[in-house]
C-alpha positions as CSV (number, residue, x, y, z in Angstrom):
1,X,148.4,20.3,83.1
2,X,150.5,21.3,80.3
3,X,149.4,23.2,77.2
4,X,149.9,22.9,73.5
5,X,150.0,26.3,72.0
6,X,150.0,27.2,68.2
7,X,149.7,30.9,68.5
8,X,150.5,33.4,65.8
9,X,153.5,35.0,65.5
10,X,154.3,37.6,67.4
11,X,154.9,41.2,66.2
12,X,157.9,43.1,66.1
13,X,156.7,46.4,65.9
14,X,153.3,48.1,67.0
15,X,150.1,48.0,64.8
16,X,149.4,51.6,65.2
17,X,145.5,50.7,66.1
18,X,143.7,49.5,68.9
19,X,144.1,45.8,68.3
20,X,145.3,42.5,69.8
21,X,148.8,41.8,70.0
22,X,151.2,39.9,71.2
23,X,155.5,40.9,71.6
24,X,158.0,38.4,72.4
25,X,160.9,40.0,75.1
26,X,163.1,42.9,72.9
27,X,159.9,43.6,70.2
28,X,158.2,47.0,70.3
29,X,159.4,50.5,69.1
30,X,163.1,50.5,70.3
31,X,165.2,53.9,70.3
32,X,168.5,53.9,71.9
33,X,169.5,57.1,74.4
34,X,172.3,57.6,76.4
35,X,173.4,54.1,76.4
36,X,169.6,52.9,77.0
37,X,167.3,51.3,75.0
38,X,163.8,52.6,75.5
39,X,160.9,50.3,73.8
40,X,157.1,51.2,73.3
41,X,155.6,47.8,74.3
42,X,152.1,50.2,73.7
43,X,151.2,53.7,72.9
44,X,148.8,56.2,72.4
45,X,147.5,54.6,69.1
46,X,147.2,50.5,70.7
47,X,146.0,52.0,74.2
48,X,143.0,54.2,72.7
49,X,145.2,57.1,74.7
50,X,144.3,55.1,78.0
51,X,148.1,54.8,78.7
52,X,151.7,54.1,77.3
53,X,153.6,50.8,78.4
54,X,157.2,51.3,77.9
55,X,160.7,49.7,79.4
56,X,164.0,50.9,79.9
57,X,167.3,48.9,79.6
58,X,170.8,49.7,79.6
59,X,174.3,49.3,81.6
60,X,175.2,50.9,84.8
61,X,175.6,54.7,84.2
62,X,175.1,58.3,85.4
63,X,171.6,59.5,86.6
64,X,169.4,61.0,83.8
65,X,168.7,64.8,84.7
66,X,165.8,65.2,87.3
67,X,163.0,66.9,85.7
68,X,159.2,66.6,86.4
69,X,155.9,66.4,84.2
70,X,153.0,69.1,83.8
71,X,151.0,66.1,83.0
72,X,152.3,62.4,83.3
73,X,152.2,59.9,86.0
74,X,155.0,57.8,86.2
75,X,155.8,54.2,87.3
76,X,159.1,52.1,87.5
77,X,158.5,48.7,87.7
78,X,162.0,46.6,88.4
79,X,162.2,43.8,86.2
80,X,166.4,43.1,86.6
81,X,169.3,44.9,87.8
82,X,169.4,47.7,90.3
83,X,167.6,51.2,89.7
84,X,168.0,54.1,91.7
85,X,165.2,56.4,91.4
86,X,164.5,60.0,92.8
87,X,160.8,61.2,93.5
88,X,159.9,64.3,95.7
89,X,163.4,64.7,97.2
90,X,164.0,61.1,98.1
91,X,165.4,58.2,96.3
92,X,165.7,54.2,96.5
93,X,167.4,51.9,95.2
94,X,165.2,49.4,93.6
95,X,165.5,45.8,92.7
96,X,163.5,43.3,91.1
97,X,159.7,43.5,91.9
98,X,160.1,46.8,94.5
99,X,158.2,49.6,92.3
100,X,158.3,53.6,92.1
101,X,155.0,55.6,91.4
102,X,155.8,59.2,91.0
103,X,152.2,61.7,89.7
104,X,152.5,64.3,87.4
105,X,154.5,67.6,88.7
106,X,156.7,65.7,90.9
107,X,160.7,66.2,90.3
108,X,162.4,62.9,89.5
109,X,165.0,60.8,87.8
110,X,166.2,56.9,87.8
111,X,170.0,55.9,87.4
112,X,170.8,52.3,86.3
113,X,173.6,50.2,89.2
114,X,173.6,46.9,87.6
115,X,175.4,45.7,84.5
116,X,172.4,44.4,83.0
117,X,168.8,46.7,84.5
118,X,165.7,47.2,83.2
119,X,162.4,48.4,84.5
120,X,158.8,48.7,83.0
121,X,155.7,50.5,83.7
122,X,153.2,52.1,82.5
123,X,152.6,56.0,82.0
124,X,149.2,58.3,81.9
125,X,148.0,59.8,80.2
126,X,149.8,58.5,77.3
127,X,152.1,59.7,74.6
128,X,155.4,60.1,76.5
129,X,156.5,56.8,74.5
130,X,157.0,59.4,71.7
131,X,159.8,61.4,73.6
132,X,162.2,58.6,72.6
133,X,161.1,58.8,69.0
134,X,161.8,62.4,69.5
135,X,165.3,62.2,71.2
136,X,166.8,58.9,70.2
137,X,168.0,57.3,67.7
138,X,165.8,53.8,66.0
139,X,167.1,50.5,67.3
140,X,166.9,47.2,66.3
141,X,170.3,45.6,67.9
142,X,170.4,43.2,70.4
143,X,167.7,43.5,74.1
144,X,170.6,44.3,76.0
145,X,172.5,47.7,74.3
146,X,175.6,47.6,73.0
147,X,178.0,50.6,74.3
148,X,177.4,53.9,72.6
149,X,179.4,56.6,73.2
150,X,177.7,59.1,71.3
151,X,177.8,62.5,72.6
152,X,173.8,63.7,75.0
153,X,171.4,65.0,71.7
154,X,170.8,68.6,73.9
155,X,168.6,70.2,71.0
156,X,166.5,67.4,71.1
157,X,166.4,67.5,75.0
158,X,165.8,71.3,75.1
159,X,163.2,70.9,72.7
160,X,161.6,68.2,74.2
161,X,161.0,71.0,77.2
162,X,158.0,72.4,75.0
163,X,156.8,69.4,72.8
164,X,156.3,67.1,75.9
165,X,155.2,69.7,78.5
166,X,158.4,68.6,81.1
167,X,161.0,70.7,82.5
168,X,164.6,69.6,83.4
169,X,166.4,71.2,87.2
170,X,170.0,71.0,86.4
171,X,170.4,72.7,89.5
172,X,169.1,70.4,92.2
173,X,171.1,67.7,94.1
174,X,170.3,64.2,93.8
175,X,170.0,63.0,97.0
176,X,171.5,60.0,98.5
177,X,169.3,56.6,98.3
178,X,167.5,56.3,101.8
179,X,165.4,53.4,103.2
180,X,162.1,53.0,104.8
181,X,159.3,50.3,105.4
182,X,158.1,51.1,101.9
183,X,154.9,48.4,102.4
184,X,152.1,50.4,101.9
185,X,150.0,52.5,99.3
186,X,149.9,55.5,100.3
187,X,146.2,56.1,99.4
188,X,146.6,59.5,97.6
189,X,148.0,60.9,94.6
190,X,151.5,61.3,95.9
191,X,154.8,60.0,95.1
192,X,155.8,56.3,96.8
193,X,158.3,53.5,96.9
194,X,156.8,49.8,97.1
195,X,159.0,46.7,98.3
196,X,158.7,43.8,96.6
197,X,156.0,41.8,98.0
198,X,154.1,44.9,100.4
199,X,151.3,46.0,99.7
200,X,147.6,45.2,99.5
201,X,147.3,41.5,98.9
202,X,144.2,39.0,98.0
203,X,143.9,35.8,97.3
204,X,141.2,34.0,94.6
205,X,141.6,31.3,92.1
206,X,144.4,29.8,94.2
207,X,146.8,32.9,93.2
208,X,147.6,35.8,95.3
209,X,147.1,39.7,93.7
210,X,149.8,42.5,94.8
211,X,147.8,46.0,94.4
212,X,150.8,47.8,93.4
213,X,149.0,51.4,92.3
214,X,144.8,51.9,92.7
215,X,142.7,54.8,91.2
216,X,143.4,56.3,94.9
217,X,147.2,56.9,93.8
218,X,146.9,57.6,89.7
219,X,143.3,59.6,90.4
220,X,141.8,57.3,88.3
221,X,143.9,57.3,85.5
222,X,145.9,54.0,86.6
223,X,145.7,50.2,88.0
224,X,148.5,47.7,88.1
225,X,148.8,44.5,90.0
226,X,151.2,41.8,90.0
227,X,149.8,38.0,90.1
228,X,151.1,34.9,91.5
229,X,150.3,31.3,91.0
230,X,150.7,27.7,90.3
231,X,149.9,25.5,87.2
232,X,146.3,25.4,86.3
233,X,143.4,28.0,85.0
234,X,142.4,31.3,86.5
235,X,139.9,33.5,85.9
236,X,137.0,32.9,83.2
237,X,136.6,34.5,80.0
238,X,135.4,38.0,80.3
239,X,135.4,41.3,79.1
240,X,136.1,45.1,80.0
241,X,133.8,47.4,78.1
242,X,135.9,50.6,78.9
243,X,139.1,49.5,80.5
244,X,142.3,48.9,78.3
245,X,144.6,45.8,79.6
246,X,148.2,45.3,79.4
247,X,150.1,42.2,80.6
248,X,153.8,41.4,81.0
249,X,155.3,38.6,82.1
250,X,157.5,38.6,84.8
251,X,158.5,34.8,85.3
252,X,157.2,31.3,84.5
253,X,154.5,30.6,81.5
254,X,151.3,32.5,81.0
255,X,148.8,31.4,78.4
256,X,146.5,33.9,77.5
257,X,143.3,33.8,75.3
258,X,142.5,36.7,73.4
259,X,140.1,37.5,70.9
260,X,139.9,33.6,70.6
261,X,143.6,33.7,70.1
262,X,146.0,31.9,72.3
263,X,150.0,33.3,73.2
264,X,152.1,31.6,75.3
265,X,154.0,33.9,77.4
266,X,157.2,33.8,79.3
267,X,159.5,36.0,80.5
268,X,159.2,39.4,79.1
269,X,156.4,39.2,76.7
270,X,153.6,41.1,76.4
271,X,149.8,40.8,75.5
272,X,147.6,44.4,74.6
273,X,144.4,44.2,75.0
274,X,142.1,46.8,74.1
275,X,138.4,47.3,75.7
276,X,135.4,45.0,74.4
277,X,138.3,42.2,73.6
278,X,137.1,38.9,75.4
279,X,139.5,37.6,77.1
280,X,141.1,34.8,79.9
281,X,144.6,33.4,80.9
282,X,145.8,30.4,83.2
283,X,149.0,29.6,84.5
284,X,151.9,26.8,82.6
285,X,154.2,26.8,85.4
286,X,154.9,25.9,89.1
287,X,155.0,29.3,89.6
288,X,153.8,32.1,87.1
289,X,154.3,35.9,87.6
290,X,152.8,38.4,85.5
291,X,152.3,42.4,86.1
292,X,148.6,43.4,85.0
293,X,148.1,47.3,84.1
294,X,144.5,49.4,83.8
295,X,143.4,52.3,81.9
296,X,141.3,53.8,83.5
297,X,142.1,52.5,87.1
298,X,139.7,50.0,88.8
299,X,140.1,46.2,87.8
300,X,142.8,46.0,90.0
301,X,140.9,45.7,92.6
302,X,139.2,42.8,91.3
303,X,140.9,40.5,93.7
304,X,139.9,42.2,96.8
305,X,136.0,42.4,95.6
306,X,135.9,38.7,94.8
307,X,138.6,37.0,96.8
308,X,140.1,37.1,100.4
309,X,142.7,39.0,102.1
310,X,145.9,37.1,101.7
311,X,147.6,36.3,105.0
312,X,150.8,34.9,103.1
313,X,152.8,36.3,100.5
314,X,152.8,33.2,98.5
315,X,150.1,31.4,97.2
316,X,148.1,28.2,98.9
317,X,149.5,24.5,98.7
318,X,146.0,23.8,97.5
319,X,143.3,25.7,96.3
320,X,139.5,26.1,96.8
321,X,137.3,25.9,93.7
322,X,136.2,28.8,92.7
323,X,133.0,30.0,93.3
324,X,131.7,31.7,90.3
325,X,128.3,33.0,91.5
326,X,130.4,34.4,94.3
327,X,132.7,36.0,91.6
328,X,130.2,37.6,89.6
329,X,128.3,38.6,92.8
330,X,130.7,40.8,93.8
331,X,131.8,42.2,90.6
332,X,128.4,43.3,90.0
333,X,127.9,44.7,93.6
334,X,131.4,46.4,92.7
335,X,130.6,48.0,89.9
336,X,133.8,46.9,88.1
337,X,134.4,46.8,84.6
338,X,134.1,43.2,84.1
339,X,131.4,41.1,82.5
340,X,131.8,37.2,82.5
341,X,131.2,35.4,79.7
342,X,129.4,32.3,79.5
């Protein structure tokens, strides 16, 4: 199967509004910061306040200062490179597809190893896209930052103490990275380091779902899952009455329907898609990767309603067709924001 997509252009810069949209990899509200670009792939305007989406880029460098959040939770998502981050007096070193969750009030920072690193994620409640604004400067160079050797904006930063309800601990230690079997969800709101491919998995369509962060860990706020599968169409048309999507694509080709719109995705774009927006997506691509994120928390668990506990960590050689009745069965008797269409 292979698909012939006219969709519409994508845009470079956020509608400000709780619509449909589409941003090819590098689009979105880009500030540069310490060497870093930060980008707004979604904020409080596209998201309806149910989250911010944003990503973080830049060259190996020093750790940002460890500070914590009166009311954000955080989440790194490693998309390339190596990042180090801190949570709750320990640290990791992450690398693509291993994941960082750390809940508002917890002390924390991230420091880019690689040359080239970058990680996404989403944050709730949402607004934090704006400390960028607020610190940095625009950008619209290149996706990967050229060297800036302009000097830390600290009245920005000590003003940002107040505006964005955080506080900075020049005064602790970063601790050295540390390991650990990092392969489960830890079930509460408390901070967590995820390995690439641990955590809850389930298996429907022919694709296996990674629970990477439940309402259990974001209290409600929060879901984010990370989807594999071969060529061929997933789930049906449907709609969430009160849940905000977001979708990034992590590798391969992801065609996704919205609003009777189709985008082709591929690595590092992104589809928004608000609540009420019908919606469906299948898969271009001997192997297709994509990161799906919830506001409020509970789609995620979609997968594990409908579908099967996965036994491998890759999907099926062949795949069973898909019971609908089955599907909607259970995400009726779920009570899961999700209404099939048709």
């Amino acid at each position: 199967m292979s698909y012939q997509v006219h969709s519409p252009a994508p845009v470079r810069e956020l509608p400000g509004e709780p619509v449909p949209y589409c941003l090819a990899d590098g689009d979105g509200r880009a500030h540069l910061l310490l060497g870093q670009v930060g980008r707004a792939l979604a904020g409080t305007e596209e998201t309806a306040g149910a989250m911010s989406v944003m990503t973080a880029v830049g060259p190996a460098g020093g750790p940002i200062p460890l500070h914590r959040h009166e009311q954000e939770h955080d989440y790194f998502f490693c998309v390339r490179g190596a990042v180090q981050v801190w949570a709750d007096g320990e640290s990791r070193i992450l690398y693509p597809g291993d994941v960082a969750s750390v809940p508002a009030g917890v002390l924390h920072a991230y420091q880019f190893h690689g040359h080239y690193s970058q990680f996404m994620g989403p944050i709730a409640p949402a607004g934090w896209d704006r400390f960028f604004d607020f610190t940095g400067t625009p950008y619209a160079g290149p996706a990967y930052p050229l060297f800036d050797d302009s000097p830390p904006p600290f009245a920005e930063f000590g003003a940002a103490e107040a505006k964005f309800a955080m506080k900075y601990f020049p005064e602790e230690p970063y601790t050295e990275a540390g390991t650990g079997p990092d392969d489960t969800l830890p079930g509460t709101q408390a901070a967590y380091f995820l390995k690439a491919g641990e955590g809850p998995r389930h298996l429907l369509f022919g694709q296996v779902a990674f629970q990477l962060m439940t309402g259990a860990e974001s209290g409600g706020a929060l879901g984010m899952t990370v989807t594999e599968g071969p060529r061929g169409p997933a789930i049906p048309a449907h709609v969430h009455e009160r849940t905000y999507e977001a979708v990034y694509c992590l590798d391969g080709r992801l065609l996704v329907t919205v609003d009777g719109e189709e985008h082709l995705l591929t690595r590092g774009d992104f589809v928004s898609i608000p609540a009420g927006v019908e919606h469906t997506y299948a898969m271009d691509a001997q192997l297709t990767r994509f990161a799906s994120m919830y506001g409020p928390a509970g789609v995620e668990r979609l997968h594990e309603m409908a579908g099967q506990v996965a036994e491998q960590r890759i999907f099926p050689e062949h795949s069973e067709p898909a019971d609908r009745d089955r599907l909607g069965t259970a995400v009726a008797g779920a009570g899961l924001d999700i209404t099939l269409i048709g």
